[in-house]
N, C-alpha and C positions, 0 to 999 in steps of 0.2 A: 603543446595542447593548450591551446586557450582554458581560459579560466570555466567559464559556460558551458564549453564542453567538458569538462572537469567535474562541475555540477550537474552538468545531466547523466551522465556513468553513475555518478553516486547515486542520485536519487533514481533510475534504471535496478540497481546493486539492491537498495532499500524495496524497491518494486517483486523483483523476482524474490528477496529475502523472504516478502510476506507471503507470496504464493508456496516458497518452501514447508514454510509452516505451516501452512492448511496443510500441505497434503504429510508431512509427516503426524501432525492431528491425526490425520484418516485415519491413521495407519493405528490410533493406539485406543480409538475408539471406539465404545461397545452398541452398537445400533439397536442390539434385541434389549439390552438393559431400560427396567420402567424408571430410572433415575437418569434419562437421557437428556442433557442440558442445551434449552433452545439459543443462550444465549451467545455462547460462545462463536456460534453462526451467523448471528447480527452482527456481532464483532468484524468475521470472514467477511460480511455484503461492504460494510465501512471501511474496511481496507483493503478488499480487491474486489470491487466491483463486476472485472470481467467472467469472476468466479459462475454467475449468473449463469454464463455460458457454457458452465459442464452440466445445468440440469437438463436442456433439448441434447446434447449429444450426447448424457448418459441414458436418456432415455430411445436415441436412435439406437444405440449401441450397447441395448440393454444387456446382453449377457456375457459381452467382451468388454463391460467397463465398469466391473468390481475392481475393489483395489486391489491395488497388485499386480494386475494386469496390463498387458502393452497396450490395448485404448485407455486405459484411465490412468497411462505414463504421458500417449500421446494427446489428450484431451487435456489435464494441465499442465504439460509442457506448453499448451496453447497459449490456456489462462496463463501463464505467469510471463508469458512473452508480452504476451497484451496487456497486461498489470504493468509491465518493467515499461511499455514505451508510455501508458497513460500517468504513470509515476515521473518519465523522465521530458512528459510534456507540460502537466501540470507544477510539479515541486517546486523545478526551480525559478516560475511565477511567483508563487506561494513564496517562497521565501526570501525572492526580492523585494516583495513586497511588507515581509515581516519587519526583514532590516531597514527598508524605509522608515516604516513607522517607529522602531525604535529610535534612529538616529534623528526621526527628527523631534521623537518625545525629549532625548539628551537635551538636544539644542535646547529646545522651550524651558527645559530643567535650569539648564546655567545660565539661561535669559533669565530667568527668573531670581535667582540668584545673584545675580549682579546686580539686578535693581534694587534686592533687597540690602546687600552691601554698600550701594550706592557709588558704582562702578558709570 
C-alpha cells in the first residue's frame, strides 16, 4: 500500500471519527434543557460539514429520524460516509502542504544560520 493511500485511510479513519462523535453527542444531550449550548454545534458544521445534510432529511423523515432510530442510524451513517471521503480528499492536501511549509521554513532556518556562523 503506497504511502497516499496510507494517508488517505487515515484521514477517511479521522473523518468518520468526527461523525462518531456528533452522533454519540446526540445521544447524551438534553434538547428540552433552557441551558442548551449553541456552540458545541458550530464546532459539528467546522468539522463535518456534510452534517448540514441530516437537517433536509431529518425533516423529510420527520418522525423516523429521532435518535435512536434506524433513519437517524441510516441518515449519519450517510454524513459520516461523506465526512470520511471529504476528510480523505481534502487532508492529505492539507497536509502536504503543512509539511512543505515546514521543511522549507528548516531549510531557511539553517540558511540562516550558517551565514550567521559564516559557513
Amino acid at each position: 500500500m503506497s504511502k497516499q493511500t496510507r494517508l488517505r485511510l487515515v484521514f477517511a479513519g479521522i473523518g468518520l471519527a468526527v461523525t462518531g462523535a456528533v452522533v454519540v453527542y446526540q445521544f447524551f444531550i438534553d434538547y428540552s434543557s433552557p441551558h442548551f449550548l449553541i456552540w458545541p454545534w458550530i464546532l459539528v458544521l467546522i468539522f463535518c460539514p456534510p452534517s448540514v445534510l441530516s437537517i433536509p432529511l431529518s425533516i423529510l423523515f420527520l418522525d423516523a429520524a429521532e435518535t435512536g432510530e434506524p433513519m437517524f442510524n441510516a441518515i449519519w451513517a450517510l454524513v459520516g460516509l461523506l465526512n470520511a471521503a471529504l476528510y480523505a480528499g481534502v487532508g492529505p492536501a492539507v497536509w502536504v502542504q503543512l509539511r512543505k511549509t515546514r521543511v522549507e521554513s528548516n531549510t531557511r532556518l539553517k540558511r540562516v544560520a550558517a551565514e550567521r556562523r559564516g559557513d
